[in-house]
N, C-alpha and C positions, 0 to 999 in steps of 0.2 A: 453686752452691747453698750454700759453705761463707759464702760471702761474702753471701749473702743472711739464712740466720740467723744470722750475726753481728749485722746491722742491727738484726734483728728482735731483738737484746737492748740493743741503745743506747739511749740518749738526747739527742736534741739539744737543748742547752742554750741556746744561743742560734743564729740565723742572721741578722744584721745585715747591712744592704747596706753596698758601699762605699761610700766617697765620690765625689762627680758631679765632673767638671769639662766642658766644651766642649771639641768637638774642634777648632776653629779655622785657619785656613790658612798655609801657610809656603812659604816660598821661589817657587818657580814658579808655584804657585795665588795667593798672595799678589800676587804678580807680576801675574797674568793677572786678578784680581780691580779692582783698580788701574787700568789698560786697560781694563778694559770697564767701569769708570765716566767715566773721561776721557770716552770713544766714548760713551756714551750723553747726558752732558753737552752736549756739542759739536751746533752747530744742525745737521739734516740739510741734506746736501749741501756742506758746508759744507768747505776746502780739512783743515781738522785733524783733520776725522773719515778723510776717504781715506786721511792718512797715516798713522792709524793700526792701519789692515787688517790690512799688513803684521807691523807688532810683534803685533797679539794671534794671527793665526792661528799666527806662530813659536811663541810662548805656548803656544798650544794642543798644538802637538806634541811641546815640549818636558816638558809636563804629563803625557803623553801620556792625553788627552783624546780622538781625534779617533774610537776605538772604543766608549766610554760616551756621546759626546755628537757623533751626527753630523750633519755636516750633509749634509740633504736638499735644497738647493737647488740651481738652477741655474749654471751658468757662461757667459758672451755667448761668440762664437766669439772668439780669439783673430784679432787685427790681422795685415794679410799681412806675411811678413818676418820675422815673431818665431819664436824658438825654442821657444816654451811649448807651440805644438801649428799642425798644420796641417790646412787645413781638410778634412773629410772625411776627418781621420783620427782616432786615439785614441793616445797611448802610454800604458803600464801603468802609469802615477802621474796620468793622467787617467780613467780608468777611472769612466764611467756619467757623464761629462760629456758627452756628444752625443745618448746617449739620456735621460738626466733631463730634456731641454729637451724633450722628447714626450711626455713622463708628467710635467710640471711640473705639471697638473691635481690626480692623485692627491699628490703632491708638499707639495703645502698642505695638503692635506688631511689629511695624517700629523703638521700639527703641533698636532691638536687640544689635547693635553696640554701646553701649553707650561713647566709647569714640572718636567714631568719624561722622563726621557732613557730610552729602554729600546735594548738593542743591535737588538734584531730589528724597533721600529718603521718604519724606511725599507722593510724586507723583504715585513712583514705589508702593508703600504698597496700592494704593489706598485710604491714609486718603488725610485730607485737611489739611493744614498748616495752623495755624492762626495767626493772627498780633498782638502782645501784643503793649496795650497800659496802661500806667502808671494808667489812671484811671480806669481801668476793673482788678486791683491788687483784688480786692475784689472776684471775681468772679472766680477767680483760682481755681482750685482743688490743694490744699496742695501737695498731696502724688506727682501728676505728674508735680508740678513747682518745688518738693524738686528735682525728679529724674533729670529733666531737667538744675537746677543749678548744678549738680555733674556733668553730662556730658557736660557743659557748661566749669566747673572748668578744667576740666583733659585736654578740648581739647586749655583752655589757656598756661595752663602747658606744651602741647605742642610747643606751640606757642613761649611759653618761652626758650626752652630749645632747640631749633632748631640752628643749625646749618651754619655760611657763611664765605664766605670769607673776611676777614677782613684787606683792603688793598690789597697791591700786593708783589710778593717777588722781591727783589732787589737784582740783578744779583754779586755776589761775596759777599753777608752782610748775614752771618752768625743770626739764630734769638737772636734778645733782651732777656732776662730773661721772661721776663711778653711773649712775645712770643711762647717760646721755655713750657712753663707752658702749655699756650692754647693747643699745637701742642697736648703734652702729654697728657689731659683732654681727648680733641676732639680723641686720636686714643684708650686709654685704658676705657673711660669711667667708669662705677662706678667698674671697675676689679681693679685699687689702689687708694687708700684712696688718700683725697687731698692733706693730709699733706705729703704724700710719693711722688707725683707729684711734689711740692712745693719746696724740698728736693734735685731732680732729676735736675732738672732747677738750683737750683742755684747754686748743688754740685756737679752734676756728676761728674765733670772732673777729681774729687779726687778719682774714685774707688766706687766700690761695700761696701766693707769694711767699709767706710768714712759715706756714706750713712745712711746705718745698724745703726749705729754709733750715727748719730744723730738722725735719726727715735728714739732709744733705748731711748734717754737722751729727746727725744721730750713726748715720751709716758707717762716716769715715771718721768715726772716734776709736780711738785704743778696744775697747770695748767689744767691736764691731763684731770683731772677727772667734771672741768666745763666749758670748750671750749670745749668737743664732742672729743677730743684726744684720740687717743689708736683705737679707734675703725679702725678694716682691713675690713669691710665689709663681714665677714662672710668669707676672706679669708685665708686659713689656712698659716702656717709657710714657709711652703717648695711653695704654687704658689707664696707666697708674694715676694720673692725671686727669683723666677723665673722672676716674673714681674718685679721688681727692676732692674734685671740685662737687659732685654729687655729695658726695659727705656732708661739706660742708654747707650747703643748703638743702640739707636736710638737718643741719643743724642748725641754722638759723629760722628755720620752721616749729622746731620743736620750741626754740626760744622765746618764739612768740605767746606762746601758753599764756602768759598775763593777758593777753587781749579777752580772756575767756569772761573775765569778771566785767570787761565794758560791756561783751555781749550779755552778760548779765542784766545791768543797770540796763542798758536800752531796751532789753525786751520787755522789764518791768518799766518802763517808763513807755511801753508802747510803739517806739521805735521799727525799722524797719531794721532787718538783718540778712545782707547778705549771704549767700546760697555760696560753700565751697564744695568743691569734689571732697570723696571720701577717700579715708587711706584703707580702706578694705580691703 
């Protein structure tokens, strides 16, 4: 309760989000991201996609992936002779390999979501999850390790592309360039082109006009036509413009961050402080 009317006598002066970056992949995912473009490359059936069973399922466990993103497919019986498993048996790192091939029905059917992974979907459909190990590559059925690297791939892509806070914001310090880019990325996503982001950031301050300007001279450079330039994403003249100008006041917003430390002095000097909307 002490600590509640203490609030009840503050003022919060500012609450500014941080700055955005992506969360992007490293090492092992980077690794296994890598691989499962090879594999999805490579024609099916085809001698380079087989070979490469083996390195991504390793991937996978070394990621350790194989509990967020199972696979619910089947396994063929293991060839007579071999150590991997014999028939009409099971060992405990083959587990719900004999019987997923009797629920391989519901088994599909569990992959309605394909681009997203839940630990208890194998559970909830009623199939079994099985444990891929690098040496039962053979034993795959093609079609459901192909579907299974797609929805493998898209939910790294997520992974990629997700979202944090990147640091903290510092109370009167306006964002950096590289910054003040992220902020724009992270709030218009793929609605402006990056080079029009890019543009925003370093030139707002000049105007709408200024902007235009160099987007105009960025597009129809030498350049244009083999660095992916020009391209608005399918958005027309009149929103690109709309967005441009939102950008940029929303850059001049962020800019103002130094007023934070007058609202400082004034509230210790007992001052009155204007009430803004939130950016929540």
């Amino acid at each position: 309760s002490i600590v509640a009317k203490r609030r009840g006598y503050g003022t919060i002066i500012s609450h500014n989000v941080p700055p955005y970056g992506r969360a992007g992949l490293y090492k092992q995912l980077s690794a296994l991201r890598d691989l499962l473009a090879e594999y999805r490359e490579a024609p099916a059936g085809a001698p380079a996609a087989a070979a490469l069973r083996g390195p991504i399922i390793d991937a996978i466990n070394m990621a350790g992936l194989q509990e967020d993103c199972p696979y619910d497919g089947t396994l063929r019986p293991a060839a007579p002779g071999t150590t991997s498993s014999t028939p009409g048996t099971s060992g405990p790192q083959q587990q719900g390999a004999s019987s997923s091939s009797s629920s391989s029905g519901s088994g599909t059917a569990a992959g309605s979501k394909p681009a997203q992974f839940q630990r208890s979907r194998g559970a909830a459909a009623g199939s079994v999850v099985t444990e891929l190990r690098a040496e039962d590559a053979e034993r795959l059925d093609e079609a459901e390790f192909s579907d299974y690297c797609s929805r493998l791939y898209q939910y790294l892509q997520v992974l990629e592309n997700r979202l944090f806070s990147e640091g903290l914001h510092v109370l009167g310090v306006p964002p950096s360039t590289d910054h003040m880019r992220q902020y724009l990325a992270a709030y218009f996503g793929e609605d402006l082109p990056e080079e029009a982001v890019q543009v925003v950031a370093e030139h707002g301050d000049q105007g709408l006009t200024a902007v235009r300007t160099r987007l105009e001279r960025l597009y129809s450079g030498p350049s244009a036509s083999t660095s992916g330039a020009g391209s608005t994403g399918g958005t027309s003249g009149a929103q690109l413009e709309s967005k441009l100008q939102e950008a940029i006041s929303i850059r001049q917003l962020l800019c103002r961050n130094t007023e934070e430390l007058d609202g400082v002095l004034r509230a210790l000097n007992g001052e009155y402080i204007h009430p803004e909307a939130g950016g929540d």
